[in-house]
Each structure stands twice: as C-alpha cells, then as structure tokens.
C-alpha positions in Angstrom: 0.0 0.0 0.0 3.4 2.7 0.5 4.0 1.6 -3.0 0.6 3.3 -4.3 0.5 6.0 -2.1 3.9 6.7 -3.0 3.4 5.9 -6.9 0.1 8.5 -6.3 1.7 11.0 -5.3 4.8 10.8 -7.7 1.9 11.1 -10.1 0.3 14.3 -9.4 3.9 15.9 -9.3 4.2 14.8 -12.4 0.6 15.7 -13.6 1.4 19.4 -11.9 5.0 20.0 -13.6 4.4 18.2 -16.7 0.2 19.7 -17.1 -2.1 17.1 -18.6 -0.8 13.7 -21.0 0.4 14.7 -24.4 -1.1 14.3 -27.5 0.4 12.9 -30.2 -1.4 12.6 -33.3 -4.3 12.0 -31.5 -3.4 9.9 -29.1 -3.0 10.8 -26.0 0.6 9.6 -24.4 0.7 8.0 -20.8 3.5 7.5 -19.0 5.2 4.2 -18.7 6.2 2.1 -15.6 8.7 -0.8 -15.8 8.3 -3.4 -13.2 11.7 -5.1 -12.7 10.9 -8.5 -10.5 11.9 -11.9 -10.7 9.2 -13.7 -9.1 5.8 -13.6 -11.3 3.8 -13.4 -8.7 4.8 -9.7 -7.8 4.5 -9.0 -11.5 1.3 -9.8 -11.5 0.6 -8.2 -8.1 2.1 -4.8 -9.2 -0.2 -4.9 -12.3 -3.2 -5.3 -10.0 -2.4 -2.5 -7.8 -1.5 -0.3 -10.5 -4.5 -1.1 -13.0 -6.4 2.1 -12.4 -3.7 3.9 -12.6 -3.4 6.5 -16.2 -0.6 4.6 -17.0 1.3 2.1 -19.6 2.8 -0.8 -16.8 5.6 -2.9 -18.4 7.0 -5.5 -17.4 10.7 -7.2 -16.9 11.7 -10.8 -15.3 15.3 -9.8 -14.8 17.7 -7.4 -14.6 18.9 -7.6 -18.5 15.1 -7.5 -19.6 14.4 -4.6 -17.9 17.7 -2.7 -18.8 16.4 -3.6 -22.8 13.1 -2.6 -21.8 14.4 0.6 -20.5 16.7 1.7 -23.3 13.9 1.0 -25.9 11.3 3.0 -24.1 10.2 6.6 -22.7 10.1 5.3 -18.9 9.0 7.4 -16.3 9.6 5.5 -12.6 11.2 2.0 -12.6 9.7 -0.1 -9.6 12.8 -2.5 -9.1 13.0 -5.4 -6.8 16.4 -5.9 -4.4 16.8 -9.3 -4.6 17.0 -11.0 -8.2 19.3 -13.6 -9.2 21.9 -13.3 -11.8 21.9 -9.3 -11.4 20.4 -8.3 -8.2 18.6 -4.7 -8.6 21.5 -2.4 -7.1 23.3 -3.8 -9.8 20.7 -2.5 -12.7 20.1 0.7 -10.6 24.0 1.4 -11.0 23.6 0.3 -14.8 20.4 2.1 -15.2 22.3 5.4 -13.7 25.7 5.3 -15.5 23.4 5.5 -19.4 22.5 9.0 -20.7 19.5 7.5 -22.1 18.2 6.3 -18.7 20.0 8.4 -15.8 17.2 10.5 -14.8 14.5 7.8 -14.3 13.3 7.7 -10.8 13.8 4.2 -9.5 11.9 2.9 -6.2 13.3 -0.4 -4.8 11.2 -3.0 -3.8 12.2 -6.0 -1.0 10.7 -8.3 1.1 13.8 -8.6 2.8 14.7 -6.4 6.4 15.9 -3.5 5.5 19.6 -3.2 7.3 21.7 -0.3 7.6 24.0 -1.7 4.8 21.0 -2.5 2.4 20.1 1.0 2.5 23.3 2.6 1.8 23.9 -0.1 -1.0 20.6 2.2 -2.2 21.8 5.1 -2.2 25.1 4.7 -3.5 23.6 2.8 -6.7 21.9 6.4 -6.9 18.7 6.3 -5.5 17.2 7.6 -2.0 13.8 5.4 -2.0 13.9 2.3 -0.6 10.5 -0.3 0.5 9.9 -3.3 2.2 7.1 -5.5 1.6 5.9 -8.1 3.6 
C-alpha cells in the first residue's frame, strides 16, 4: 500500500510539472512504468495494484530485460525489486544510472527482505534515495 500511495503521489507531481498527458497525433501519451521483478507473482501483483492507474505498466523478469526494456522505451519510474538472481537490482540501478539514455528515471526499490543499515546505503550509492519493504 506505500508503493501506491507513494506511486500517487509521484503522479500528481508529475501531472502538476508536466500539465495534462500529451497528445500525439491524437493519441494521447501515458507515462510508462517498468516493473523489474523476478518472481511472477509480484509481477502480477504490481499490475493489479496499479491497473487504475493513467498509465502504460511494463513488465521485466530480470535485470537484463528490464535494462532492454528501459533503453527502448520513454520510462517514467522504474519499480525494481532488491533481490534477483543473476543481477540483483542495485546492480541494474547502477547500470540504469551510469546510461545517458536512462540516468534521470526515478527508481523505487522493492524487497521483502529487512531493511539493514548496509542495504540501505547499497541504495543510495547505486543512486537512488527510496527504498520499500514489503511483507
């Protein structure tokens, strides 16, 4: 439930600084969410939660998807979980960070894991300041 109330009110900043969705040739663009998690489950979840939302969700089951996904997309907020295997998500926040095309995309981590000290600083030193915990 942080996750929407956070995602709600990143929206209305948006909505404020940005005005209303753009129109191009008619259509009217929405912004676009990547949701980076390795377990479908959450996928799923994440697309429930964020259904009524005026938004395009996509979707990534690993690190390397969603970096692809990124780089081939307009994304506005990536919702990236912690623990993935292969490339965990500090790794593609660092990745994410370091590329011109994709350095200024908010990222919010998502973990079920205890948030320690050194998890949080990990966090922030990839180059992000949000971290969540889900139960």
């Amino acid at each position: 439930m942080v996750a929407i109330a956070l995602f709600e009110q990143w929206h209305e900043f948006r909505k404020r600084r940005m005005g209303s969705p753009v129109k191009a040739n008619a259509q009217i663009v929405r912004p676009k969410i990547l949701v980076i998690d390795d377990t479908s489950e959450n996928l799923v979840a994440m697309k429930v939660l964020l259904k009524n939302t005026d938004t395009v969700l996509l979707t990534a089951n690993s690190g390397n998807e969603g970096l692809a996904l990124a780089l081939e997309d307009n994304i506005a907020l990536v919702l990236l979980d912690v623990n993935m295997p292969q490339m965990d998500g500090f790794e593609v926040a660092r990745l994410l960070k370091q590329l011109d095309e994709t350095s200024n995309i908010p990222i919010i981590f998502l973990t079920a894991n205890n948030q320690d000290e050194a998890t949080r600083l990990e966090g922030y030193s990839s180059g992000n300041g949000t971290n969540l915990r889900f139960s």
